[in-house]
C-alpha positions as CSV (number, residue, x, y, z in Angstrom):
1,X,-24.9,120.8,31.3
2,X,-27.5,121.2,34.1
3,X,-30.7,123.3,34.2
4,X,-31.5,125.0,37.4
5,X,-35.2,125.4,37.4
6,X,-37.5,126.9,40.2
7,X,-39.0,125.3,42.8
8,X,-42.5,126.9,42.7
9,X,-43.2,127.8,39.5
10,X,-41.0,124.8,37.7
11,X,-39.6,127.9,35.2
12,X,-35.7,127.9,33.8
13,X,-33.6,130.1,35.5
14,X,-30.4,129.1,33.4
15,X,-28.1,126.5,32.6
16,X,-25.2,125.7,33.6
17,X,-22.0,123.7,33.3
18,X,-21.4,121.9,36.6
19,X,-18.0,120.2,36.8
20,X,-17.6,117.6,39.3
21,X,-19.8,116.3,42.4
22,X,-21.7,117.4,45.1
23,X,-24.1,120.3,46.0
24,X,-25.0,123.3,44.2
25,X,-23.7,125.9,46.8
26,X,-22.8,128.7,44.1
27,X,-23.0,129.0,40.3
28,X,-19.8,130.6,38.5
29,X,-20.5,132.9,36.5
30,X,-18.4,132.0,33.7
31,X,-19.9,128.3,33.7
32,X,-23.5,130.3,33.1
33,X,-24.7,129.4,29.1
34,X,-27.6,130.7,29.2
35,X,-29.1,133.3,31.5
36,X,-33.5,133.3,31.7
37,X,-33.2,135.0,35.5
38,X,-34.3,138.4,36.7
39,X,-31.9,140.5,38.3
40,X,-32.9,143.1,41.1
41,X,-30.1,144.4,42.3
42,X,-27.9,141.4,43.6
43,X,-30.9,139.4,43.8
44,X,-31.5,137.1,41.6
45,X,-35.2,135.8,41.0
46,X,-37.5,133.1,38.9
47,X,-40.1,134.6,36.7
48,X,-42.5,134.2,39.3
49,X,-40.6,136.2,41.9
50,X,-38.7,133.6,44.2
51,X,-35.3,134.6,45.6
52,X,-32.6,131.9,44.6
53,X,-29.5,133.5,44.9
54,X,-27.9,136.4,46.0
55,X,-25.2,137.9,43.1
56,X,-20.7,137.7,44.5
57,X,-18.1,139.0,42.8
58,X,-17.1,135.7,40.3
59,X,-20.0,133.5,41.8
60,X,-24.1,133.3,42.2
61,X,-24.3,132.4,46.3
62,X,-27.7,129.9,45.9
63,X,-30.2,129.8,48.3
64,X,-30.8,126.4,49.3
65,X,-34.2,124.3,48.6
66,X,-35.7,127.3,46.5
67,X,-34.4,125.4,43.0
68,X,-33.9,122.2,41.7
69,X,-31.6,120.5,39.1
70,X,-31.8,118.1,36.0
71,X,-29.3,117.2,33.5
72,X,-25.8,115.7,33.4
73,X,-22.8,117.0,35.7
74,X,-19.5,116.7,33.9
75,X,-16.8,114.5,35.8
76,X,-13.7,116.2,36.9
């Protein structure tokens, strides 16, 4: 389980379960536990008002360098 936080404002913007390695390119939304983001529209935003992602059909399409991660990622 991983928490994607904001890059400005260090606020949650939800955890996730991220299975294997790599980048976070896009967040499933089924693999979302717990949800602290503001949606407008099919942005999704901090608390603070930063842009991270832009809301797919199954997936969360993350804008790069505008959040960071901490936490354990589950081996495939």
């Amino acid at each position: 389980m991983i928490t994607v936080k904001c890059i400005k404002c260090k606020g949650n913007i939800f955890k996730y379960q991220k299975i294997g390695k790599g980048k976070l390119l896009h967040c499933w939304k089924s693999r979302i536990k717990r949800d602290y983001c503001i949606r407008n529209g099919k942005e999704i935003r901090c608390i603070c008002g930063n842009v991270v992602g832009i809301e797919e059909e199954k997936w969360i399409k993350m804008k790069q360098h505008t959040f960071e991660i901490s936490g354990t990622i589950t081996k495939k």
